[in-house]
C-alpha atoms as a printed R data frame, in Angstrom:
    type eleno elety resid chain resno       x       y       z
1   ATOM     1    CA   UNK     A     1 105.793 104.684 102.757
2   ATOM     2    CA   UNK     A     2 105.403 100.800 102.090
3   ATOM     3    CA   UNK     A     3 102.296  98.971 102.778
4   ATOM     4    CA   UNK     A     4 101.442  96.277 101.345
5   ATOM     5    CA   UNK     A     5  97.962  96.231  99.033
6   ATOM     6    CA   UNK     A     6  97.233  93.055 100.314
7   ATOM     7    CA   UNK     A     7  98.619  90.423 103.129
8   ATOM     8    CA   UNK     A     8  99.038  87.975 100.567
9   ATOM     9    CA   UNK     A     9 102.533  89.104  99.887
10  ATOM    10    CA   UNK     A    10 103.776  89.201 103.010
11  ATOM    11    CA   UNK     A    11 105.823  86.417 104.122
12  ATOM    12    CA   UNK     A    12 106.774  85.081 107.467
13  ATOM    13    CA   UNK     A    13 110.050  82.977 107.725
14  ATOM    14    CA   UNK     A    14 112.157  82.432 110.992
15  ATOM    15    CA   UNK     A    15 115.284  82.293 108.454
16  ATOM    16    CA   UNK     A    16 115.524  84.842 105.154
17  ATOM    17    CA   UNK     A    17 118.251  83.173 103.031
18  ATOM    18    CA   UNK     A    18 118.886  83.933  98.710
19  ATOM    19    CA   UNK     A    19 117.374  80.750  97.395
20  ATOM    20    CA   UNK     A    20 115.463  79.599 100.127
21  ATOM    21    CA   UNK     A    21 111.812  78.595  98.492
22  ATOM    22    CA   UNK     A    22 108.908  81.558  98.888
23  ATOM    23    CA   UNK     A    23 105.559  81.263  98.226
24  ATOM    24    CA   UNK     A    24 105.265  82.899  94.335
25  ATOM    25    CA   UNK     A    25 103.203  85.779  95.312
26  ATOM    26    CA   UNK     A    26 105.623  86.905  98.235
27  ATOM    27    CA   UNK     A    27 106.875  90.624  97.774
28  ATOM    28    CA   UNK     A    28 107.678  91.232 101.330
29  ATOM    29    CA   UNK     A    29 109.406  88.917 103.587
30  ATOM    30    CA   UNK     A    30 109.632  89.265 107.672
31  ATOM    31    CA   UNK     A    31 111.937  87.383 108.853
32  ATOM    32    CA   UNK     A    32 111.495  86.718 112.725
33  ATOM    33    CA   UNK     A    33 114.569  85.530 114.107
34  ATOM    34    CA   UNK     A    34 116.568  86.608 117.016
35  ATOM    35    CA   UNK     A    35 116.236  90.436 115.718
36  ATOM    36    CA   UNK     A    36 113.451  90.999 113.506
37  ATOM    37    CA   UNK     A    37 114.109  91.767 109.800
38  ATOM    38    CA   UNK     A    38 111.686  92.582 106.917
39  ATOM    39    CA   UNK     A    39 112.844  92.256 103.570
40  ATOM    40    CA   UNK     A    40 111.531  93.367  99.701
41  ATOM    41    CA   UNK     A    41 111.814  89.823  98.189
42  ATOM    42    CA   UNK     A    42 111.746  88.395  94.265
43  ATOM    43    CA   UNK     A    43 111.270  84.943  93.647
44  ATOM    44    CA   UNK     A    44 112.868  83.322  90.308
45  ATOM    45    CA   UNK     A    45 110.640  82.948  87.758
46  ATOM    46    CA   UNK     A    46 109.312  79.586  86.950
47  ATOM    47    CA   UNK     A    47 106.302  77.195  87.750
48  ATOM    48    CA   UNK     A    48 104.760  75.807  91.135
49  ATOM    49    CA   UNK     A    49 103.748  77.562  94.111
50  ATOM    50    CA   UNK     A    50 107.162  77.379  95.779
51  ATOM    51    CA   UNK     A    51 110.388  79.062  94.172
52  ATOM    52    CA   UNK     A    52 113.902  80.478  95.274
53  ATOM    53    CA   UNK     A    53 114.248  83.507  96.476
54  ATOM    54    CA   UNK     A    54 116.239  85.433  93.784
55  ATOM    55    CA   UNK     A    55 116.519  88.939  95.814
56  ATOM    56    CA   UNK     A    56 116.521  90.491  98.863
57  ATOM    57    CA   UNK     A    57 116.628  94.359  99.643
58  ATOM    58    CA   UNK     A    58 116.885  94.843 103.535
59  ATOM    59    CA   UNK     A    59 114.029  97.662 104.583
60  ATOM    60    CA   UNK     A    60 113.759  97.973 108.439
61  ATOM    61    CA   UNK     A    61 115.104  95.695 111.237
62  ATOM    62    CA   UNK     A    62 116.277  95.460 114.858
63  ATOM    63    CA   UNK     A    63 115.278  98.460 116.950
64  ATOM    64    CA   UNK     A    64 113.486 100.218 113.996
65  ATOM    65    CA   UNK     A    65 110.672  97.815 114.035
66  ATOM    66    CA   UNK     A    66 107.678  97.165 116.543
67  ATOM    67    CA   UNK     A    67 104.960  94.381 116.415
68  ATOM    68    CA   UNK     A    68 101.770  96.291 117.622
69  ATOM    69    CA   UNK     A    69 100.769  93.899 120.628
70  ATOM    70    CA   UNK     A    70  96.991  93.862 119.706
71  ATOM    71    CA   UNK     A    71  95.529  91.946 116.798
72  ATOM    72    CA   UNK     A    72  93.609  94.249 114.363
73  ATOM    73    CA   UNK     A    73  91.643  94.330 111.054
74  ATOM    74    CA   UNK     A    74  94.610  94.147 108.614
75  ATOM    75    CA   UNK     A    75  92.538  95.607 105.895
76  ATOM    76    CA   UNK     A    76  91.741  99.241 107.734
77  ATOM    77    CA   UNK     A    77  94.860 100.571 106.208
78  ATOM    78    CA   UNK     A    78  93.732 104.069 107.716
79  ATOM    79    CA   UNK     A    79  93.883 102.952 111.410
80  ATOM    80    CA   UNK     A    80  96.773 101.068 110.749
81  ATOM    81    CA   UNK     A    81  98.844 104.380 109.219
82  ATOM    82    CA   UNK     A    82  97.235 106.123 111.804
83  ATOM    83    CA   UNK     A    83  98.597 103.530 114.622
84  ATOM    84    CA   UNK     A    84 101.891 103.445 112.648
85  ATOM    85    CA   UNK     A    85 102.123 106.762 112.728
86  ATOM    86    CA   UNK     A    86 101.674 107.426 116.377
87  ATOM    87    CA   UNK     A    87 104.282 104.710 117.332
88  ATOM    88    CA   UNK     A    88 107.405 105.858 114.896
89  ATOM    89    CA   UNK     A    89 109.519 107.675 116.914
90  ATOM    90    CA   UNK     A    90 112.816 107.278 118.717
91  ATOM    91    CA   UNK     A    91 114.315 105.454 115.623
92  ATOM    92    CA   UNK     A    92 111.071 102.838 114.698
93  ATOM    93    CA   UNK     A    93 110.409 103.623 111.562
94  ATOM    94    CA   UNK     A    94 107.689 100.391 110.730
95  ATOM    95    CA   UNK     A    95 104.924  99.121 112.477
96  ATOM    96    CA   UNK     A    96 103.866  95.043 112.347
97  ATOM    97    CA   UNK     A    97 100.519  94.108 112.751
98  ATOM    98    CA   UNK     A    98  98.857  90.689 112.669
99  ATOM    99    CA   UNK     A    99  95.029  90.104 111.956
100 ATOM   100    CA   UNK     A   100  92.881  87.444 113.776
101 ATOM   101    CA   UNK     A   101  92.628  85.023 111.371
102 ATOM   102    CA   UNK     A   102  96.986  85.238 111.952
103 ATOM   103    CA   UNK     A   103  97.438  87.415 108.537
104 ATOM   104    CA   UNK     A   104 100.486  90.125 108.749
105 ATOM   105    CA   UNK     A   105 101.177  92.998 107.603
106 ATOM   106    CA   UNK     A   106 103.454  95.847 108.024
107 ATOM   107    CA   UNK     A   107 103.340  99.736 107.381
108 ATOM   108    CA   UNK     A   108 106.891 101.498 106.953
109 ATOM   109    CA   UNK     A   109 107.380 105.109 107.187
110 ATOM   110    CA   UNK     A   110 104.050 105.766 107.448
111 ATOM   111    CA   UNK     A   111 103.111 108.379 105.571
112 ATOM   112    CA   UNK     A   112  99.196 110.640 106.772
113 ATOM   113    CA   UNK     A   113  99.155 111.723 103.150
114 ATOM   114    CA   UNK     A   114  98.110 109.262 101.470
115 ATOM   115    CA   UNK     A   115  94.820 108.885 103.611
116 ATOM   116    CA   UNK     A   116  92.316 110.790 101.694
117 ATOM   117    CA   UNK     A   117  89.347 112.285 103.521
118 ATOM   118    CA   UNK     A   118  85.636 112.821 102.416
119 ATOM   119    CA   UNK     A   119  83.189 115.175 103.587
120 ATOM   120    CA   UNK     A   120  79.849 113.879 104.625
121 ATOM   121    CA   UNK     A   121  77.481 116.727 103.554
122 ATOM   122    CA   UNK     A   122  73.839 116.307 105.117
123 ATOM   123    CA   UNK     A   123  70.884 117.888 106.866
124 ATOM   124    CA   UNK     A   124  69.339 117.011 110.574
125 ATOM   125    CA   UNK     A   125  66.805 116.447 111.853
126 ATOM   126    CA   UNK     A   126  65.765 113.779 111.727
127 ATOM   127    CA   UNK     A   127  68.691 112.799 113.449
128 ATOM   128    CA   UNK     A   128  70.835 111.084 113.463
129 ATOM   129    CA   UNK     A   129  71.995 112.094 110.155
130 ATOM   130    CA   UNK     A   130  71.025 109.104 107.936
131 ATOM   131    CA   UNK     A   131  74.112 109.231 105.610
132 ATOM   132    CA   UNK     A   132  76.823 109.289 108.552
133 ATOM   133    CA   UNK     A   133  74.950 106.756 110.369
134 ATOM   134    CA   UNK     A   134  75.604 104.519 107.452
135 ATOM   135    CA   UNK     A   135  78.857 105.535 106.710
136 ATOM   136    CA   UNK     A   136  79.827 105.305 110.485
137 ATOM   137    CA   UNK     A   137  78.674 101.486 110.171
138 ATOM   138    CA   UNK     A   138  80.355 100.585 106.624
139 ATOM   139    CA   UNK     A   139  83.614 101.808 108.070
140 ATOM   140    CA   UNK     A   140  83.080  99.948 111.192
141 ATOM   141    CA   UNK     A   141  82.612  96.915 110.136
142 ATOM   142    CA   UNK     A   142  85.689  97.200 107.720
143 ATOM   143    CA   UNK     A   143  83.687  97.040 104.281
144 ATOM   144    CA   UNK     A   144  85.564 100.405 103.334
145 ATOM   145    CA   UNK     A   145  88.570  99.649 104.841
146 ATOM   146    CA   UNK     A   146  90.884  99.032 101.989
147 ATOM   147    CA   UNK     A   147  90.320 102.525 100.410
148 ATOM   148    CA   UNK     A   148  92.468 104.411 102.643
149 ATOM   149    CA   UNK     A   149  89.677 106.775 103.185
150 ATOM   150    CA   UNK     A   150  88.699 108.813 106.481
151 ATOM   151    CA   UNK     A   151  85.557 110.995 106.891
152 ATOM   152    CA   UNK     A   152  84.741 114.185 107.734
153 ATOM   153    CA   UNK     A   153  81.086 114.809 108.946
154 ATOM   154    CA   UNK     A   154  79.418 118.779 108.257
155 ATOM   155    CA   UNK     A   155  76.316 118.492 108.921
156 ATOM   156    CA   UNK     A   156  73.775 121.466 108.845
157 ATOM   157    CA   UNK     A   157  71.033 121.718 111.313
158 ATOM   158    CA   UNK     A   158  68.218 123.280 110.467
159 ATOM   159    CA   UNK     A   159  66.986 124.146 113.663
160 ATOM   160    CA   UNK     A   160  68.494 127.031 113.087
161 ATOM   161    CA   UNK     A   161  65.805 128.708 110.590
162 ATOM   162    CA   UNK     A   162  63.026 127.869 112.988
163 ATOM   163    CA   UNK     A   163  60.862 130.256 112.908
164 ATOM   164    CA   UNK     A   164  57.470 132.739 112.244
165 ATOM   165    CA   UNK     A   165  56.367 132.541 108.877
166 ATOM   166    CA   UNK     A   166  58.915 129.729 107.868
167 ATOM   167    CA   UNK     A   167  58.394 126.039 106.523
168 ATOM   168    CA   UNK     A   168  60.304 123.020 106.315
169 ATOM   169    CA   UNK     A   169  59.432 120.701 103.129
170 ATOM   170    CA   UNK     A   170  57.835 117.688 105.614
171 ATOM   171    CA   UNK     A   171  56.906 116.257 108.744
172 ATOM   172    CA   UNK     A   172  59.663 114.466 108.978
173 ATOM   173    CA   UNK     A   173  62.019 116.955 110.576
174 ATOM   174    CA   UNK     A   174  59.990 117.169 113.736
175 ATOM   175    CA   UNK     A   175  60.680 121.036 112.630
176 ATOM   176    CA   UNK     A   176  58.210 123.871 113.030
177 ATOM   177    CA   UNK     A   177  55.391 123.499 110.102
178 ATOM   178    CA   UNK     A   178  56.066 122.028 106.990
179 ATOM   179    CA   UNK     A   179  54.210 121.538 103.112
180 ATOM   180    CA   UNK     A   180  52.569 118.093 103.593
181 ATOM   181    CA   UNK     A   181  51.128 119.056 106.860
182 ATOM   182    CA   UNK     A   182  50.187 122.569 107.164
183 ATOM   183    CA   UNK     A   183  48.392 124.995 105.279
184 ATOM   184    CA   UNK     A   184  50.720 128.514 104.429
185 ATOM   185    CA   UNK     A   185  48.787 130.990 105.607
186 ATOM   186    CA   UNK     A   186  51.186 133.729 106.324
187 ATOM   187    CA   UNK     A   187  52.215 136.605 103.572
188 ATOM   188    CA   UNK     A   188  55.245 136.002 102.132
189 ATOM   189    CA   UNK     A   189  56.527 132.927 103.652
190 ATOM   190    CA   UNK     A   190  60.250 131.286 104.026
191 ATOM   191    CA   UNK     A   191  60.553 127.820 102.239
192 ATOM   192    CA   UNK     A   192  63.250 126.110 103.976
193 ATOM   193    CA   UNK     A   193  64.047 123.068 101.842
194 ATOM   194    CA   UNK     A   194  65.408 122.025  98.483
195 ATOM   195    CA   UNK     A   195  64.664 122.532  94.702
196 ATOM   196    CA   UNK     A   196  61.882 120.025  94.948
197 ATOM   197    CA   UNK     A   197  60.493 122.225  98.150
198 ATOM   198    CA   UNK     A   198  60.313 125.229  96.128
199 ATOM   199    CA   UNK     A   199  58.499 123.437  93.162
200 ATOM   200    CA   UNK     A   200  55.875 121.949  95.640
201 ATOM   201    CA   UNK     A   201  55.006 125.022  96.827
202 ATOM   202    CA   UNK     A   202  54.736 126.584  93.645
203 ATOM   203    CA   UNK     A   203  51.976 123.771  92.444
204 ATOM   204    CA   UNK     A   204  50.160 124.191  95.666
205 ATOM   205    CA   UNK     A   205  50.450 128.263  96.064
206 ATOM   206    CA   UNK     A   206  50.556 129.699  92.066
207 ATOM   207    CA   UNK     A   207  51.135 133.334  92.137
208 ATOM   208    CA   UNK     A   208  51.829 133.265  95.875
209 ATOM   209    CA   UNK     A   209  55.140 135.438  96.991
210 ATOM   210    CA   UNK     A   210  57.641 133.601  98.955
211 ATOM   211    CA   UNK     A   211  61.323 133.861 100.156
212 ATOM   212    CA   UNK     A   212  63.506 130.310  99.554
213 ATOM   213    CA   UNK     A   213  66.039 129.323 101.270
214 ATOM   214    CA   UNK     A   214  68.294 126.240  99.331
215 ATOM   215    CA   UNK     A   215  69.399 123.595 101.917
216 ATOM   216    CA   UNK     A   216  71.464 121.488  99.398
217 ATOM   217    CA   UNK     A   217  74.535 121.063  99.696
218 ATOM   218    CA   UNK     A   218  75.089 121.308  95.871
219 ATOM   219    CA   UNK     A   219  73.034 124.557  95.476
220 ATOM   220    CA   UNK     A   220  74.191 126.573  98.165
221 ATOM   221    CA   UNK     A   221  76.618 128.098 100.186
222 ATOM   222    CA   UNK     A   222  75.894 127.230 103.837
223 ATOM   223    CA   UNK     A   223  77.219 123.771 103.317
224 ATOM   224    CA   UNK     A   224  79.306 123.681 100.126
225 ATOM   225    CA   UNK     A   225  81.773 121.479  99.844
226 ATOM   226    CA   UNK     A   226  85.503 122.297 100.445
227 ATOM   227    CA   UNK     A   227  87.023 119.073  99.472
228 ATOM   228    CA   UNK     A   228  85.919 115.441  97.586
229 ATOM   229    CA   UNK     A   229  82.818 114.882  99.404
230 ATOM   230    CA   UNK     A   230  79.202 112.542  99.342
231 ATOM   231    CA   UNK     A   231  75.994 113.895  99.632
232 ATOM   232    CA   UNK     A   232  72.861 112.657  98.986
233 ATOM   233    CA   UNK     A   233  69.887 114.277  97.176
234 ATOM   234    CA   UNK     A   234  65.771 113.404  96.140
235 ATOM   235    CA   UNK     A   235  66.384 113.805  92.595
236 ATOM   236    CA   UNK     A   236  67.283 110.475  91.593
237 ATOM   237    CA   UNK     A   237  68.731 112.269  88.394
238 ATOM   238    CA   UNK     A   238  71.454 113.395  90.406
239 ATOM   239    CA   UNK     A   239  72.682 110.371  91.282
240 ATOM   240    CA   UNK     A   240  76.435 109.604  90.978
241 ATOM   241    CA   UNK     A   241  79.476 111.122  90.405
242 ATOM   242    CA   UNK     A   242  79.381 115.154  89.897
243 ATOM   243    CA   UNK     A   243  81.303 118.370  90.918
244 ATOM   244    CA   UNK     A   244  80.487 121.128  93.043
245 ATOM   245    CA   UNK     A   245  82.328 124.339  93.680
246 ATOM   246    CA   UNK     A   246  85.231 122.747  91.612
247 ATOM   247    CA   UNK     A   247  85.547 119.288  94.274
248 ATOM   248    CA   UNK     A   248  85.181 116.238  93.186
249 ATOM   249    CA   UNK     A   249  82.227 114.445  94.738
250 ATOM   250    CA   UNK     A   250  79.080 111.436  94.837
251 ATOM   251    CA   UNK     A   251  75.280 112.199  95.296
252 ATOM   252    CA   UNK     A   252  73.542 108.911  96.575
253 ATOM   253    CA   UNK     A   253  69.344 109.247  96.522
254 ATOM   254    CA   UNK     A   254  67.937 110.454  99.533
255 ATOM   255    CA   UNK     A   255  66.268 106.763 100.156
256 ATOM   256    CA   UNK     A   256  69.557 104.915  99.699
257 ATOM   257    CA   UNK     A   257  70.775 102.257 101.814
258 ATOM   258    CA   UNK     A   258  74.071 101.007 102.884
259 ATOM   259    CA   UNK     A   259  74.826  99.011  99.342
260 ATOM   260    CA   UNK     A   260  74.165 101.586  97.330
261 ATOM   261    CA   UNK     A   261  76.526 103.726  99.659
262 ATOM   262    CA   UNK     A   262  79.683 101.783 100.134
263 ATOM   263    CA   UNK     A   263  79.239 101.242  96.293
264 ATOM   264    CA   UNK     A   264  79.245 105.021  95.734
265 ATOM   265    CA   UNK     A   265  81.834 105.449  97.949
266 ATOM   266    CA   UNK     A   266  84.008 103.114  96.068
267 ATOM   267    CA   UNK     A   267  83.286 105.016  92.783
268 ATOM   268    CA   UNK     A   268  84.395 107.900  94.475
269 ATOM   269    CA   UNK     A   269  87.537 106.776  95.349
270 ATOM   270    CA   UNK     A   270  88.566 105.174  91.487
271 ATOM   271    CA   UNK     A   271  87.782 108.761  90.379
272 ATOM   272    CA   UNK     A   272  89.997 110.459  92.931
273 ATOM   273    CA   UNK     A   273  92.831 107.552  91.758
274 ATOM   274    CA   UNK     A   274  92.251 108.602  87.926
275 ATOM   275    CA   UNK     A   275  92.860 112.391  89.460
C-alpha cells in the first residue's frame, strides 16, 4: 500500500515532465491531464522552494484510478483505506481524495492491515459508557485520525449481577444497593466492584464474610482483554501504559477527560510502532 503520511507531498500538476520545477517536499505527483497519472517523484537536490524534477516512477493511471466524488477529512487515514478499499475492484487499484480546504491525497492498494484496532474495555451503567463516549467524539472530530487506529467497544454491564444480597461500590450505577448508600445487612454478601470496592468494605465491615466479584478489566476474566486495548481504572497508580493477559494496553483514571485520553491513546499507538 502507498499513502502518503501527510498531504504535503502530494503534488498536483496538469503536466508531469523530468525537470519540470516541484515544490521540494513533493514525493508524490498526480498529474491530471487528459488520463489521470500519479507518479513517485524526486526533486534534484539544491536550494529554494522550487527544483527539477529528477525522477519519476509511474504508480497507477488511466482506468486504475478513481477520484472519490465527495470531499473528506484527508487526515482519517482509516476511513479513507476503508473507502479505498471498498472501491478497488474491476482493475482500480488507487483511490483520490481531496479535503475541504482543497488538500489531496491518494491511497494505492489499500491494504486493511495496517489499520490497527483497540479495544475499549469499560463498565455501564451509568451509561453511556464514559470512555467510548469520549473516544466516539475524539475520533469524530478527526483528533485521532492520523493514527490509523479503529475501535472496538466490550463493554460489560453489570446489570447482570443484580441481585439479593449483592452490592455495587456506589450510587452512581443507578444499580441495586451500593457501599456509600446502604447499610450491608445481609450474611455473607456479594461485592460487585473493584479492588478499591473490596477494601471499602473491609474498613467499614472488619471480620465480616463476603463473596467479591472483580469488575476490572485488568483483574479479571469477564472482560479481559484479547488484543491492545484502553481501559480506565480509580487507582491513579495505574495510570499509563501496562500489559494484561500478555496485550499491550493504556489505563486512563477513572475521572479523565478527553485530553488526557487522546493523549493516552497516542502513547498507545508509539508503543504498538516500537512493537
Amino acid at each position: 500500500m502507498i499513502f502518503p503520511e501527510d498531504y504535503k507531498y502530494v503534488g498536483a500538476a496538469t503536466e508531469a515532465r523530468p525537470g519540470d520545477p516541484i515544490y521540494f517536499s513533493t514525493k508524490y505527483l498526480i498529474h491530471f491531464g487528459d488520463e489521470i497519472a500519479i507518479y513517485q517523484v524526486e526533486a534534484e537536490e539544491g536550494k529554494g522552494f522550487m527544483r527539477p524534477v529528477k525522477s519519476m516512477e509511474p504508480i497507477a493511471g488511466g482506468d486504475e484510478v478513481v477520484e472519490y466524488p465527495e470531499k473528506v477529512d484527508t487526515r482519517n487515514r482509516t476511513k479513507l483505506i476503508e473507502l479505498a478499499a471498498s472501491l478497488c475492484h474491476g482493475g482500480v487499484n488507487t483511490v483520490i481524495y481531496r479535503g475541504s480546504d482543497e488538500h489531496i491525497t491518494f491511497v494505492h492498494q489499500p491494504d486493511l492491515s495496517a489499520i490497527t484496532e483497540i479495544e475499549i474495555l469499560d463498565v455501564v451503567p451509568p451509561r453511556p459508557s464514559w470512555l467510548v463516549s469520549v473516544i466516539e467524539n475524539l475520533d469524530g472530530a478527526g483528533v485521532l485520525g492520523d493514527l490509523t487506529l479503529k475501535f472496538k467497544n466490550r463493554i460489560l454491564d453489570l446489570r447482570r449481577f443484580e441481585g439479593v444480597g449483592v452490592y455495587f461500590p456506589c450510587t452512581a450505577s443507578g444499580l441495586g444497593r451500593s457501599l456509600d448508600r446502604d447499610r450491608v445487612d445481609v450474611d455473607d454478601p456479594l461485592i460487585v466492584g473493584c479492588e478499591v470496592s473490596r477494601e471499602v468494605f473491609r474498613d467499614m465491615y472488619p471480620g465480616k464474610d463476603f463473596r467479591f466479584l472483580n469488575t476490572c478489566p485488568l483483574s479479571n476474566d469477564l472482560l479481559a482483554p484479547e488484543g491492545p486495548f484502553i481501559t480506565r481504572c480509580c487507582q491513579s497508580e495505574r495510570r499509563g501504559i501496562t500489559r494484561s493477559g500478555g496485550h499491550l494496553g493504556v489505563v486512563v483514571h477513572w475521572g479523565d477527560g478527553a485530553p488526557k485520553i487522546a493523549e493516552a491513546i497516542r502513547c498507545l499507538s508509539e508503543e504498538l510502532k516500537r512493537g
